[in-house]
C-alpha positions in Angstrom: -57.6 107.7 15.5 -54.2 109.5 15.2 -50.6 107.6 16.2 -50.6 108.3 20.0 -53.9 107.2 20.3 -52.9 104.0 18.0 -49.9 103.2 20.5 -51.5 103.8 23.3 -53.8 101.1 22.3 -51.5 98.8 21.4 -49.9 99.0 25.0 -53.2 98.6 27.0 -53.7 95.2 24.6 -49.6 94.6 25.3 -50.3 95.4 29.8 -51.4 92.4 31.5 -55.2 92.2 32.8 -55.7 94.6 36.2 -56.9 93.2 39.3 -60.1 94.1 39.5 -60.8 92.6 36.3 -59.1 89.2 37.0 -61.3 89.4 40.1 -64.2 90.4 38.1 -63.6 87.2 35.7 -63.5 84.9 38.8 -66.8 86.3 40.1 -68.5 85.6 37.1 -67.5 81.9 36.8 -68.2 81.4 40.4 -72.0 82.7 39.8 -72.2 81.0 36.2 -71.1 77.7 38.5 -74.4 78.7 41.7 -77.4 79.2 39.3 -76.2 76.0 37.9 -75.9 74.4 41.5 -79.5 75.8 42.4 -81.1 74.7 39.3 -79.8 70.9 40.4 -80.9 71.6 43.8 -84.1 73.1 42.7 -84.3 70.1 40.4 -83.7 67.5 43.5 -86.4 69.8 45.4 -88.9 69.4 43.3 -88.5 65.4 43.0 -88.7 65.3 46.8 -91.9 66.6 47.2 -92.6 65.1 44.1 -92.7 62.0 46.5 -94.4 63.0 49.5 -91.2 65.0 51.6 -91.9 68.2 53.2 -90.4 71.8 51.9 -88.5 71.7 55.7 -87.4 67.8 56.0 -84.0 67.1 55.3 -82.4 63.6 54.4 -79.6 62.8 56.9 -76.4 63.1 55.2 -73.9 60.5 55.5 -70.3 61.0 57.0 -68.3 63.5 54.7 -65.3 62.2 53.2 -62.0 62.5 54.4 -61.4 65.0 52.0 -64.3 66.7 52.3 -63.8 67.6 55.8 -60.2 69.1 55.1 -61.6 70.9 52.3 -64.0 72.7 54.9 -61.3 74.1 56.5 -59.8 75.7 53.4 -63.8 76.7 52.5 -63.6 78.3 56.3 -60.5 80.2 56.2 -61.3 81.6 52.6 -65.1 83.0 54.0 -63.0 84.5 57.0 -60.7 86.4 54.5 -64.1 87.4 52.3 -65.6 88.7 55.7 -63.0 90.9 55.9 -62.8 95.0 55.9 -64.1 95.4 52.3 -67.2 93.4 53.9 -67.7 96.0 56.7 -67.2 99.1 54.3 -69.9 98.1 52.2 -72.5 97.2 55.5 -71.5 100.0 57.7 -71.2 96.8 60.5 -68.8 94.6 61.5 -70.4 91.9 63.8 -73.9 91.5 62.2 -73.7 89.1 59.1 -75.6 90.3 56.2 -77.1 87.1 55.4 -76.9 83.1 55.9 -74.3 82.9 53.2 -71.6 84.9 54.7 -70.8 82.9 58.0 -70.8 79.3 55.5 -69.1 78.4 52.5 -71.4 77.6 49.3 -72.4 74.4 48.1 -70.6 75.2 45.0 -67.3 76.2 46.6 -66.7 73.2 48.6 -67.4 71.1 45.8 -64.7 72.6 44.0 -62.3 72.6 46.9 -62.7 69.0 47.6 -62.2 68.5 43.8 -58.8 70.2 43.9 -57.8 68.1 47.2 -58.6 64.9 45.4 -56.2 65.7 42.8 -53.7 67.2 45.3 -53.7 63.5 47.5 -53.3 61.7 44.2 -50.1 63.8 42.3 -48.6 63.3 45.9 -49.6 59.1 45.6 -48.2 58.8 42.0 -45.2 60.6 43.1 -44.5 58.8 46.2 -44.9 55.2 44.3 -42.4 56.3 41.7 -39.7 57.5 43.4 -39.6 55.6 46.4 -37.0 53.0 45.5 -38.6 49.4 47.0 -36.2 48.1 48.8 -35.9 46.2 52.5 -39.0 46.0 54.4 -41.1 47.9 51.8 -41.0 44.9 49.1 -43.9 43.4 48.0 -46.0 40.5 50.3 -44.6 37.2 50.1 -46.1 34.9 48.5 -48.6 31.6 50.2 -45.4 29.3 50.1 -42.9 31.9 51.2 -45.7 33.1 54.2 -45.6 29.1 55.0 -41.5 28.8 54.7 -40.9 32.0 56.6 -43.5 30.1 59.6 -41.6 26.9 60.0 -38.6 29.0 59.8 -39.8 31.3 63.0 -40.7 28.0 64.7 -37.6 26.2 63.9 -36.1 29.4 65.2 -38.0 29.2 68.0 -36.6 25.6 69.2 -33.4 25.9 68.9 -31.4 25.3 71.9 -28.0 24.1 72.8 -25.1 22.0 71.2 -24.7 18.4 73.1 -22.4 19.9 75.9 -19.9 16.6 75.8 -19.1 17.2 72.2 -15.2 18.4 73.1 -13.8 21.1 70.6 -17.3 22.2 69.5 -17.7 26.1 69.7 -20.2 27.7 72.4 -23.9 28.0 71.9 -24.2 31.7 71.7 -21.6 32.1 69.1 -23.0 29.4 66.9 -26.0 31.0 67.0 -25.4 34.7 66.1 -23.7 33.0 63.1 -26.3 30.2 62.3 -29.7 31.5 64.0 -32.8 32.0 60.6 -30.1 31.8 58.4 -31.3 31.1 55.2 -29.6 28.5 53.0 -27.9 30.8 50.7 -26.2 29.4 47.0 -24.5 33.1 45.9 -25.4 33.3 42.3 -22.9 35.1 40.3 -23.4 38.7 40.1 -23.1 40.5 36.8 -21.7 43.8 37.9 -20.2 45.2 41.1 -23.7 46.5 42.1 -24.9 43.0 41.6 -21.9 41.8 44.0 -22.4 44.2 46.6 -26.3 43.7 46.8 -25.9 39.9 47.5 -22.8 40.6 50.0 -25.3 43.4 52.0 -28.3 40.3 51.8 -26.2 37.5 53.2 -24.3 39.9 55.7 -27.9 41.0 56.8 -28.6 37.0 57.4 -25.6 36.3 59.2 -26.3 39.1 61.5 -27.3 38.1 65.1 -31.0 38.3 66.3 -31.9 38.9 69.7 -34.3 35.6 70.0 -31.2 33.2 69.4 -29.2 35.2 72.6 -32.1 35.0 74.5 -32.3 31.3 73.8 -28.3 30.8 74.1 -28.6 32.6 77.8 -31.7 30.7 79.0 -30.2 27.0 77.5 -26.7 28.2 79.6 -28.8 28.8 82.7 -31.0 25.5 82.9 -34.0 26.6 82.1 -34.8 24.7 78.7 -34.7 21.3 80.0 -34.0 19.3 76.6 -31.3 19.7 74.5 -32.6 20.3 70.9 -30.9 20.9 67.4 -28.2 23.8 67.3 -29.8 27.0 64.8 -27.4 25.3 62.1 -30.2 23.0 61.9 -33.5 25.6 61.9 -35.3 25.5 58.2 -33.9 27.3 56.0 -35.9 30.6 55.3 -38.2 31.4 52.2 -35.4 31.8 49.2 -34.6 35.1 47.7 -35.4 35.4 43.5 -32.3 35.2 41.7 -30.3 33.3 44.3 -31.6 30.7 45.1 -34.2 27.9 43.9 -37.0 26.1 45.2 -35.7 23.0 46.7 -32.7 21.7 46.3 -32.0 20.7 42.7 -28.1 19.5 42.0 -28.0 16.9 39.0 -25.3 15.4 37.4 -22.8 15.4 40.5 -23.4 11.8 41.3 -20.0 10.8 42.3 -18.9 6.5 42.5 -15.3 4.7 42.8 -14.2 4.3 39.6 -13.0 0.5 38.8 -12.3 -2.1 36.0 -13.6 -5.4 35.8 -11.4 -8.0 37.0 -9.4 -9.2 34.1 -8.9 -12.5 33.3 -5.8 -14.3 34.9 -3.6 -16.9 34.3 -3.5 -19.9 36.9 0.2 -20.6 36.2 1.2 -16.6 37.1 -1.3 -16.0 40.0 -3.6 -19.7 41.8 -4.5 -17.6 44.4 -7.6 -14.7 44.6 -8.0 -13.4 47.7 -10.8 -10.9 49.0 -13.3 -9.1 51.4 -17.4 -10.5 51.4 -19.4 -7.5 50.5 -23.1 -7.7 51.7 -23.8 -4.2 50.5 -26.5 -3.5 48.3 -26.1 0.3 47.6 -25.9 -0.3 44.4 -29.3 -2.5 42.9 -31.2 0.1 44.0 -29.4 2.8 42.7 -29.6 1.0 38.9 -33.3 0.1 39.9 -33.7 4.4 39.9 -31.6 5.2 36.9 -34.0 2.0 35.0 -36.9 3.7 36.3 -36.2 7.1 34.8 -35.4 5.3 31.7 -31.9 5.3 31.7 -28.8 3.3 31.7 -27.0 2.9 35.1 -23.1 4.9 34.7 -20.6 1.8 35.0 -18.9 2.8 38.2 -22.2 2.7 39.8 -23.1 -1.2 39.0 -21.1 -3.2 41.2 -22.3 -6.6 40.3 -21.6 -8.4 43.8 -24.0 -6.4 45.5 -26.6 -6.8 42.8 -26.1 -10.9 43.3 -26.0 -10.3 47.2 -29.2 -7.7 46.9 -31.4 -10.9 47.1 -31.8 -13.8 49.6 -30.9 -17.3 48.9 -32.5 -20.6 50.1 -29.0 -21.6 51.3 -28.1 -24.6 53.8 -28.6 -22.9 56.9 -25.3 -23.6 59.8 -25.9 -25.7 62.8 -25.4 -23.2 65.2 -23.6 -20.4 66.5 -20.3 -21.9 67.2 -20.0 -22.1 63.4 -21.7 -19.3 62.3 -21.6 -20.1 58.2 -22.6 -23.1 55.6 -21.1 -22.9 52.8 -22.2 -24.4 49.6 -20.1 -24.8 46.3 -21.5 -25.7 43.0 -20.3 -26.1 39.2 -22.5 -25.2 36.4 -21.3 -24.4 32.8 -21.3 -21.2 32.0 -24.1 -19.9 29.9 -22.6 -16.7 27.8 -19.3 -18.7 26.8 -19.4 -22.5 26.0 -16.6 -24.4 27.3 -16.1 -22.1 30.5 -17.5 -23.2 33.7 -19.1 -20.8 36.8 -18.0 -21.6 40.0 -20.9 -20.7 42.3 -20.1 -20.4 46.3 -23.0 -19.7 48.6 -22.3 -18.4 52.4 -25.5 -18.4 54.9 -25.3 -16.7 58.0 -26.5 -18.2 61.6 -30.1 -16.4 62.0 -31.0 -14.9 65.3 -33.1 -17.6 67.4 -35.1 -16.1 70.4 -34.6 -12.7 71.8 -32.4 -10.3 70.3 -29.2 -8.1 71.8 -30.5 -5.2 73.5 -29.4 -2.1 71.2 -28.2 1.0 71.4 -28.8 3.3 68.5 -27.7 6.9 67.3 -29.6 8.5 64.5 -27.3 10.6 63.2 -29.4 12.9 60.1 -28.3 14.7 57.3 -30.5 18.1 57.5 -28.3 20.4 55.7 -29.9 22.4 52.6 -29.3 19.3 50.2 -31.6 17.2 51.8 -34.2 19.8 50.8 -35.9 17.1 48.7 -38.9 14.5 48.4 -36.9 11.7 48.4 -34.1 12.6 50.9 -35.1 14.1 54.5 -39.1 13.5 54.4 -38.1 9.8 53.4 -35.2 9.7 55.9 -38.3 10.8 58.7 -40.3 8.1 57.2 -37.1 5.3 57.1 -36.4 5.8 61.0 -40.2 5.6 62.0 -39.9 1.6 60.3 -36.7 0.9 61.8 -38.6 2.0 65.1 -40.8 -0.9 65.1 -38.2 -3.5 64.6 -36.6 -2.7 68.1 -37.5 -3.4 72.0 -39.1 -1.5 74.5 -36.0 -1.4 76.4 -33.7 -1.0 73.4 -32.3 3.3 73.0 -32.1 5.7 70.6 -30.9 9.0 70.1 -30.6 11.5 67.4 -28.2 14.0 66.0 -28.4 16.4 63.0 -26.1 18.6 61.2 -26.2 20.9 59.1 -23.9 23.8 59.2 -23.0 22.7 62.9 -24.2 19.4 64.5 -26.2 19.3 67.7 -28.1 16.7 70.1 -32.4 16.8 69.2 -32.6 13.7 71.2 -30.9 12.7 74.3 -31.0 8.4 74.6 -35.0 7.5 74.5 -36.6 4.2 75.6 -38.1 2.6 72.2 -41.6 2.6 74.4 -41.7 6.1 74.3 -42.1 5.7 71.0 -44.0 8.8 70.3 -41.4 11.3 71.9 -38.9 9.9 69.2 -41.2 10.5 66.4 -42.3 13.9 67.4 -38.3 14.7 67.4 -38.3 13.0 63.8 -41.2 15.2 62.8 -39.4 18.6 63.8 -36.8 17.9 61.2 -36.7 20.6 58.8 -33.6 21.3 55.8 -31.5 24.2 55.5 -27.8 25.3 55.7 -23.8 23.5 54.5 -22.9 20.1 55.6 -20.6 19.8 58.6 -20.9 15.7 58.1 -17.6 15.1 60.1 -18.3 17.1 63.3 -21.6 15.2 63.4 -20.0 11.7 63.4 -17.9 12.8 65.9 -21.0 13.8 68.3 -22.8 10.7 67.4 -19.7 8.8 68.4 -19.7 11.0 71.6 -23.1 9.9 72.1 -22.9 6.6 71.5 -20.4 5.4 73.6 -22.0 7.5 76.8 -24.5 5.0 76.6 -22.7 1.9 75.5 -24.4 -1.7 76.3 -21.8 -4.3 77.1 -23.0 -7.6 74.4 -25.1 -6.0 72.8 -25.6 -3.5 69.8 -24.1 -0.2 69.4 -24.2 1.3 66.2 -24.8 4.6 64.5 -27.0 4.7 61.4 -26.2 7.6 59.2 -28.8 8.6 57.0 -27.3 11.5 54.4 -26.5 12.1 50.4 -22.8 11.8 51.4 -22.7 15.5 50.3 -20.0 16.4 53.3 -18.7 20.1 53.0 -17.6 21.8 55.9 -15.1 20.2 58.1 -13.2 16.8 57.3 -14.3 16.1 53.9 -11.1 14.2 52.6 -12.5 10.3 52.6 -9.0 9.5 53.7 -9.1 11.5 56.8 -13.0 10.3 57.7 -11.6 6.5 56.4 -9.6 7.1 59.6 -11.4 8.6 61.9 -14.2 5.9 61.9 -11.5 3.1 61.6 -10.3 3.9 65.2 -13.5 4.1 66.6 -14.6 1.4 65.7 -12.1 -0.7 68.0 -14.8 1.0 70.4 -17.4 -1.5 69.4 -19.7 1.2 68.2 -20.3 0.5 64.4 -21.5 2.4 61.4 -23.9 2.1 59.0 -24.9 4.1 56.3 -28.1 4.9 54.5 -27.8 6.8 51.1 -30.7 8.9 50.0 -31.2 11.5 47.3 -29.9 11.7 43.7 -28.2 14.7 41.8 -24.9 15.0 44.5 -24.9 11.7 45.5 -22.1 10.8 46.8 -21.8 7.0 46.9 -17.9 6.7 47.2 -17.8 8.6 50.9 -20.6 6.2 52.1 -19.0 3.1 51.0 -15.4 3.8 52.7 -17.5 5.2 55.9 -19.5 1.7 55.6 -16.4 -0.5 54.9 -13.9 1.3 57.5 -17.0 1.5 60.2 -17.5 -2.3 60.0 -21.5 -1.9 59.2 -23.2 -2.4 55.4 -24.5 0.2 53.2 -27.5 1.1 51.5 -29.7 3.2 49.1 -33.2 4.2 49.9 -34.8 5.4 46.9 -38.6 4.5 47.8 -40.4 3.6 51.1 -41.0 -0.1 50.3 -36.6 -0.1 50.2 -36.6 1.1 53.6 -39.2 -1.9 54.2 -36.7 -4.2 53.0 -33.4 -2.7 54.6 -34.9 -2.0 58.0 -37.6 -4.2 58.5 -37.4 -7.4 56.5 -33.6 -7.7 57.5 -33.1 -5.4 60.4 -31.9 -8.5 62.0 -29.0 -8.9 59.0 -28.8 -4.9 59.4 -28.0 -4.6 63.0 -26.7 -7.7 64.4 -23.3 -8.7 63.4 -22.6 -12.6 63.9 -18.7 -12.4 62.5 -16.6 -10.0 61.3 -13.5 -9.5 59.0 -14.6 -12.5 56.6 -12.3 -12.9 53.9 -12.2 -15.6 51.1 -9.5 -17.4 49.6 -9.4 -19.3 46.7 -6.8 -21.3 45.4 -6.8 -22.8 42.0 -5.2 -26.3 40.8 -3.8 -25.5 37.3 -3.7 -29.2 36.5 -7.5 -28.7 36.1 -7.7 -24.4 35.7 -6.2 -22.6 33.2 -8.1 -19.4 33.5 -10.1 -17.6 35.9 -12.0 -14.4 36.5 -14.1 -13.6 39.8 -17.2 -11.5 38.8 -17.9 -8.3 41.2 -15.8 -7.2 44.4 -13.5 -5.1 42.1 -13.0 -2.7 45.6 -12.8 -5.9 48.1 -9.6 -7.0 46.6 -6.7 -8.4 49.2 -3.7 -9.1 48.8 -2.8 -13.0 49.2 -1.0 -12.6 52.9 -3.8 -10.3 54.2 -6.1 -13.7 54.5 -4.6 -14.6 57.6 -3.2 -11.4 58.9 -5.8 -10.9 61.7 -5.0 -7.0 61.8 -6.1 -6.6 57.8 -9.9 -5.5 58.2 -12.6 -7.4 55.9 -16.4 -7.0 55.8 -19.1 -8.1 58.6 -21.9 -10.3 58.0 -25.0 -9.9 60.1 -27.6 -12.6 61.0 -29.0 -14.5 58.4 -27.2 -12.9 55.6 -26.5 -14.7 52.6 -22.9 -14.2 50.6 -22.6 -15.1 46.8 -19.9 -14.9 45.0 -19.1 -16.9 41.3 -15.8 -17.6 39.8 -15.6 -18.2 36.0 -13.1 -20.5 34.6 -11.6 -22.2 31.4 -10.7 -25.9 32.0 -7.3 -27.1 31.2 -7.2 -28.1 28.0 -10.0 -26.2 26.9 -10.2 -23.4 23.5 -12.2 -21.7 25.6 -9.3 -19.4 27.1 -8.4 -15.8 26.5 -4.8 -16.7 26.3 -2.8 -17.7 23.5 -0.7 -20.6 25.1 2.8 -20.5 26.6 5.7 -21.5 23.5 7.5 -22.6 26.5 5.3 -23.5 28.8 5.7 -23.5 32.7 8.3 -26.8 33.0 8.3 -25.8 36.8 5.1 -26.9 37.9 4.7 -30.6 39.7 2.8 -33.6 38.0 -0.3 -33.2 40.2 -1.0 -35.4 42.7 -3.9 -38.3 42.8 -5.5 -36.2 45.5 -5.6 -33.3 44.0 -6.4 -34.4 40.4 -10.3 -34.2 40.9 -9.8 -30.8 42.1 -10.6 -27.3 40.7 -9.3 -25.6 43.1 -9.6 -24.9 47.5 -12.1 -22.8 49.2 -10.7 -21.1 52.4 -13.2 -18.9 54.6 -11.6 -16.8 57.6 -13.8 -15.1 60.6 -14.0 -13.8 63.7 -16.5 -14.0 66.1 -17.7 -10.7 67.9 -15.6 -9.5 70.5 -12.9 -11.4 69.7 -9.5 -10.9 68.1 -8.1 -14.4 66.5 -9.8 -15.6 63.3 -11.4 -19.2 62.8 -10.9 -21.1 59.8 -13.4 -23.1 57.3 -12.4 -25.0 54.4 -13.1 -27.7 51.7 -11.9 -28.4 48.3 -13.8 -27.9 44.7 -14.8 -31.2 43.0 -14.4 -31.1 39.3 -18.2 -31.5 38.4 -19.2 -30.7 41.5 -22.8 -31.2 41.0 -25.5 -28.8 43.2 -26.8 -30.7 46.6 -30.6 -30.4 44.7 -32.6 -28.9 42.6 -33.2 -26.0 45.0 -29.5 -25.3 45.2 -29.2 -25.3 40.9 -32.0 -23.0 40.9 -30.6 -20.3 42.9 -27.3 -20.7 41.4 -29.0 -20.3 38.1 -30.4 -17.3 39.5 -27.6 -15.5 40.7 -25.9 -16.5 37.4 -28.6 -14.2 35.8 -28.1 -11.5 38.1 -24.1 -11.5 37.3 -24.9 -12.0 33.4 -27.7 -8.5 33.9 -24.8 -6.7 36.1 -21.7 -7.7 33.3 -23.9 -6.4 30.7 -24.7 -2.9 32.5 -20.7 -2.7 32.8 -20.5 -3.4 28.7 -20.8 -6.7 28.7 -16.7 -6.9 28.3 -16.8 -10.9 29.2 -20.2 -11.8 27.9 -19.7 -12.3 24.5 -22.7 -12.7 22.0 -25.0 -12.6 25.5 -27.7 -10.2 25.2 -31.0 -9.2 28.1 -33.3 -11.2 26.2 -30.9 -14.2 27.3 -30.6 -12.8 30.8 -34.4 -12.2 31.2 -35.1 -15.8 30.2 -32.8 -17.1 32.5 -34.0 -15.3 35.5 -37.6 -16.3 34.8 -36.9 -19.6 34.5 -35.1 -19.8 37.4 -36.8 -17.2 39.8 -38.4 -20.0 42.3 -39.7 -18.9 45.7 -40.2 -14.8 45.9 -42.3 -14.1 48.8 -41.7 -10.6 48.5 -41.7 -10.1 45.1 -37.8 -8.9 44.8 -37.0 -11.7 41.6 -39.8 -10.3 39.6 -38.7 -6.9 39.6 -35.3 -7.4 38.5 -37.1 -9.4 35.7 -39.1 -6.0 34.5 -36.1 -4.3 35.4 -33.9 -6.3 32.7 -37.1 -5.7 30.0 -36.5 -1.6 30.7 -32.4 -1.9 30.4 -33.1 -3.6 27.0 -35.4 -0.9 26.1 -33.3 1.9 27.8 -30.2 0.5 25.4 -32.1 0.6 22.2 -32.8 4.7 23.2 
């Protein structure tokens, strides 16, 4: 082989493969790929007859796949293009196939198209799935709860109707509902990048966006048709919460907010005889230290206001004679047991009790369902607190309920107490979600409330709510005022505090002092019990108001003196008989305690270090007055009117109790002030420990039908275990 022939070979190795042959390899794989097909189907044959089928039966095949059937197109169109002139050439005919094959793809063919189909479909799956950004509609399914939330919110959705159309200032249906209608209750998380920021803006704009159902419902509530005035969408559940932004349930701890105040100090009789101050028959407070002992902790101070721990339990006090003088009071002198050589002063106040039929009543529900109420122990116990007070009231007596969340609306117009089931079905509609517009919906329950005001008998509006006000007046001094005026309607307020984490007890006790009504804390079902069905009567029914207290000491015989509790009930000596200074309301058959502690003239017992000088102004005291500690004045007045009354007596040195009943309960309530002093720090108590407390209150715990005495004796073992933590 010479050099051209050497090169020439080179370049025919070098030239890529002809046609033909390319064609020729393909032809050769295809038939490698029959025989093998026939041998299976030769194989398959053979079995078959093997088994008793004939060379001509046929099994009926089962539907072709999907990609099967497009395959046989492709399998079509490429035995058209085999059919073609090259076909004809080598037959000499056009029309007349040569043979079964050529009008049909093979076996082996389709099988291989519906291979490469299969493999076409998923490339163009895998592709799809990862480039396709999941957003909007195409996230992934919600989960059982959120399937369940997003449900009640539809329905919720569904209900909504009008705000109560006498509620002056409020804004129009329609527009509250393209702002309010399935809004989610939305806490913005901070985002960690612009992108973040902007995604979370785009989510809550897309929320706040009208939806046609709430138009459609605005138009048909302005036209008549929906006969019933329900909850405004403020009030519709909130809808299933986003990942990232907000929780499950409402969770808030730590923002607990009470009235911060320092124990009455100790004060000299020859610089200041006279204390003056407001009764308090609030027992927010016990039950809010009977939670935090529960959990195993210690009470904050602010939050133990002694006086309404003493007042959280009834007394077997002298009952009054009648209405005309609503109160007995009973005064006793015991020595003090934390500091020997002090005495307690111990005055007991029982209030006329009901005889007969009651008032007939007028009530507003007004109910806290904004997006902190999401909780256990705050709306589903709030549903389960009104259903109790229901069967406390009369057939004839009304009630009506307004919510409000981020707007306040009507859910049920003034109902008959016999159609007992209509007001429970609107109790059980109650769902949480959206901000707190407290104020507007105390101005709608006012609204309410004195549309269908009952001359002589009970108007009053029970709020139920965390105190966790956040859209509209939420400055206590312009709510203070607000409810002060209206109450010289004769509609009162009381308030019901649930929930823990934002409570917010210093709202509810100004809206409760200012709306001449008590105030509470329902932190289990068997508290509503007490508050609303033991003493609805003491709840509800007012029998004086603006009670005020004044004692006056004799510093012949007083030294020293500290009263325990009412650190926010303080007066100021000329308010006593200044009929226009308001003072707390007692209901019917409330009892009022409230203990003085003293040093004796004369006794080592004081806090002072005595006067060089002395006071040289003071008057030898008078044989009248020699036996006295000091002089108990009581002022009231009656409902409906405007002038107080007066009750007085003085206080007999060694004043003995009336009985033995009357030691024992001021025993008692010693221990409960001893248990409160201690929660506070136990500034006054001296060397006085629980274990001291406990043994006092057992000794002394007498008649406890309902078991009240011997909780606070298990709850003084768990502060004494809480303190040793």
């Amino acid at each position: 082989m010479n050099d051209d022939e050497l090169r020439q070979h080179f370049v025919d190795c070098d030239a890529p493969p002809e046609p033909r042959a390319q064609q020729q390899a393909v032809a050769a794989a295809v038939a490698a790929a029959l025989a093998a097909f026939d041998e299976v189907q030769a194989d398959q044959k053979t079995t078959a007859g093997a088994q008793g089928s004939t060379a001509d039966e046929r099994l009926t095949p089962e539907p072709p796949p999907h990609g099967s059937k497009i395959m046989s197109l492709f399998s079509a169109q490429s035995s058209s293009q085999s059919a073609g002139p090259s076909s004809e050439s080598s037959s000499g005919h056009s029309s007349k196939p040569s043979s079964k094959t050529a009008s049909a793809p093979s076996p082996a063919k389709r099988w291989v198209y519906s291979g490469l189909a299969s493999a076409a479909m998923l490339v163009l799956a895998v592709f799809i799935t990862t480039q396709v950004p999941w957003q909007g509609g195409m996230g992934p399914l919600p989960s059982p709860a959120e399937e369940a939330t997003g449900k009640a919110t539809g329905k919720a959705a569904h209900n909504t109707a009008t705000l109560d159309d006498h509620a002056a200032g409020q804004p129009a249906l329609e527009e509250v509902a393209s702002a309010e209608s399935s809004r989610p209750f939305l806490r913005r998380a901070p985002a960690t990048d612009a992108a973040g920021e902007a995604q979370i803006s785009g989510m809550i704009a897309e929320n706040e966006a009208p939806r046609p159902a709430a138009k459609r419902l605005a138009a048909q509530a302005q036209s008549g048709n929906i006969e019933q005035r329900r909850a405004a969408p403020a009030m519709a559940a909130a809808a299933a919460p986003i990942e990232g932004i907000v929780p499950p349930g409402y969770q808030d701890n730590g923002r607990d907010r009470f009235s911060p105040a320092q124990a009455n100090p100790v004060k000299r009789v020859s610089e200041a005889p006279v204390s003056t101050f407001s009764i308090d028959v609030d027992t927010a407070a016990y039950s809010f230290v009977r939670r935090m002992l529960n959990q195993g902790v210690l009470p904050q101070k602010d939050a133990v206001r002694v006086e309404e721990l003493i007042n959280y339990f009834p007394y077997d006090y002298p009952q009054p004679e009648g209405r005309s003088a609503p109160f007995g009071t009973t005064v006793s002198v015991l020595d003090a047991p934390w500091k020997q050589g002090n005495k307690l002063v111990h005055i007991g106040i029982q209030g006329y009790a009901l005889q007969g039929a009651q008032p007939r009543s007028n009530l507003v529900f007004l109910l806290d369902v904004s997006g902190s109420m999401n909780s256990p122990d705050k709306l589903p116990l709030v549903k389960q607190s009104m259903a109790l007070l229901l069967s406390r009231l009369q057939s004839e007596d009304t009630v009506s309920i307004v919510v409000y969340a981020g707007a306040a609306g009507t859910v049920l117009e003034p109902t008959p107490v016999k159609d007992k089931q209509t007001i429970l079905n609107a109790l059980n509609r109650l769902q949480a979600g959206g901000s707190t517009a407290g104020a507007e919906g105390i101005q709608l329950a006012y609204q309410l409330a004195e549309s269908q005001f009952i001359e002589g008998g009970v108007n009053r509006i029970v709020l139920a709510t965390d105190g966790d006000f956040n859209v509209g007046l939420q400055s206590p001094e312009a709510l203070k005022g607000f409810v002060e005026r209206k109450r010289e309607s004769g509609v009162y307020l009381s308030v019901l505090g649930f929930g823990q984490g934002n409570y917010h007890d210093a709202l509810m006790q100004e809206l409760a002092q200012n709306g001449n009504g008590v105030a509470a804390y329902i932190d289990t079902l068997g508290e509503a019990q007490k508050v609303l069905v033991h003493e609805a009567t003491s709840t509800l029914f007012p029998i004086a108001s603006d009670v005020k207290i004044q004692v006056e000491f004799n510093p012949d015989t007083v030294s020293e003196y500290r009263l325990i509790g009412y650190e926010t009930r303080q007066l100021a000596e000329e308010d006593f008989n200044n009929d226009a200074v308001d003072a707390g309301d007692i209901g019917a058959g409330h009892s009022v305690t409230a203990i003085y502690e003293i040093t004796p003239a004369g006794s080592d017992s004081g806090v002072f270090e005595p006067s060089r000088y002395g006071d040289r102004a003071l008057a030898p005291a008078s044989a009248s007055t020699a036996g006295e500690y000091g002089f108990l004045k009581l002022r009231y007045k009656l409902p409906g009117e405007q002038r107080s009354q007066l009750i007085s007596q003085a206080i007999a040195v060694n004043a003995p109790p009336a009985d033995a009943t009357q030691l024992q309960e001021a025993r008692f309530a010693t221990a409960v002030a001893g248990f409160g002093e201690l929660l506070r720090g136990g500034k006054y108590t001296g060397s006085w420990h629980y274990a001291d407390a406990l043994a006092l209150a057992q000794a002394n715990r007498g008649d406890d039908p309902y078991g009240y005495r011997a909780e606070l004796v298990q709850l003084i073992r768990k502060a004494e275990v809480a303190q040793a933590m």
